[in-house]
N, C-alpha and C positions, 0 to 999 in steps of 0.2 A: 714767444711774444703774443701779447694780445689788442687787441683792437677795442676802443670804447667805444660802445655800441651810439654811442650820442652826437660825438665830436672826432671819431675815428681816428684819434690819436694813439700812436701804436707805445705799449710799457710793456714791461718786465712780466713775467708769468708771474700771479698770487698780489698784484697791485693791488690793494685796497679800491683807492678811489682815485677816478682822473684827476691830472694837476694840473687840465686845463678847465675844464670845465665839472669837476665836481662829483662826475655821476657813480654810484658805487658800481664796482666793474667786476664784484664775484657772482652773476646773476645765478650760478646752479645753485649756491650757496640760500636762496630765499628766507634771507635772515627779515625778519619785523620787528617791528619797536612795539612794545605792549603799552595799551593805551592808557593816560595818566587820570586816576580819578580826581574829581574837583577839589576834593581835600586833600592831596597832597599838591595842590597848588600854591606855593608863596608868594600871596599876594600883599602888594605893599601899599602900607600905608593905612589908615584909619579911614575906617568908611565913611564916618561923618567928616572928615578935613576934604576926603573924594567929592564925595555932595557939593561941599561949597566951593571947590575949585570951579565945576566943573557948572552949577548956577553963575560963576562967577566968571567964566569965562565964554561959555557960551553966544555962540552966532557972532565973535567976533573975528571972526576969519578960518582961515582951512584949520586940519587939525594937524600939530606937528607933536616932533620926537625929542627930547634931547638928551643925547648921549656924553656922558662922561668917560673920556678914551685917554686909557694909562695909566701910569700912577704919579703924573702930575694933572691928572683930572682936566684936560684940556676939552673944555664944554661945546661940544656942536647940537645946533639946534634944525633939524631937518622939517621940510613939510611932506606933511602926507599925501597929498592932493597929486604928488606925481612920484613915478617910480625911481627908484636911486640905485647905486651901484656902492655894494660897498664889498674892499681889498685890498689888495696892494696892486699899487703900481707897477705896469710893466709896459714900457714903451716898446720891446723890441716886438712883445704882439699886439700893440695898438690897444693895450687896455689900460684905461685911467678914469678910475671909480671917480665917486665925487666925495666917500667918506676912507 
């Protein structure tokens, strides 16, 4: 058995990642991510349509997100201005995201 060094939640020997809290748990392993150059970044959208949203939108309140969740495209619209939880629901450990 192992212990996640984070949340001390004891798994399986060769666990990947805790499935309470997330944290990768093969630390000898000191695997990284190689870092992404700006041209392979897909960015969306047209830079000039960016310009006028964003003249257009501007100092009108916080800045928020909205996410398209599924494949019945069920639209939430989150604010930035504060931190969010997002998961799945699980009441027996008193966790209940808000997306």
């Amino acid at each position: 058995m192992i212990k996640c060094p984070f949340c001390h939640t004891p798994h399986v020997d060769n666990t990947l990642f805790c499935s309470e809290c997330g944290t990768y748990l093969l630390e000898d392993d000191k695997r990284g991510t190689d870092p992404l150059g700006t041209g392979e970044i897909g960015w969306v959208g047209d830079s000039t349509e960016d310009s006028d949203a964003q003249s257009r939108f501007q100092g009108t309140g916080p800045l928020s997100i909205r996410l398209n969740i599924g494949e019945h495209k069920r639209e939430v619209e989150v604010s930035l201005n504060k931190a969010i939880h997002m998961g799945r629901l699980d009441p027996a450990s008193d966790v209940f995201p808000e997306i």
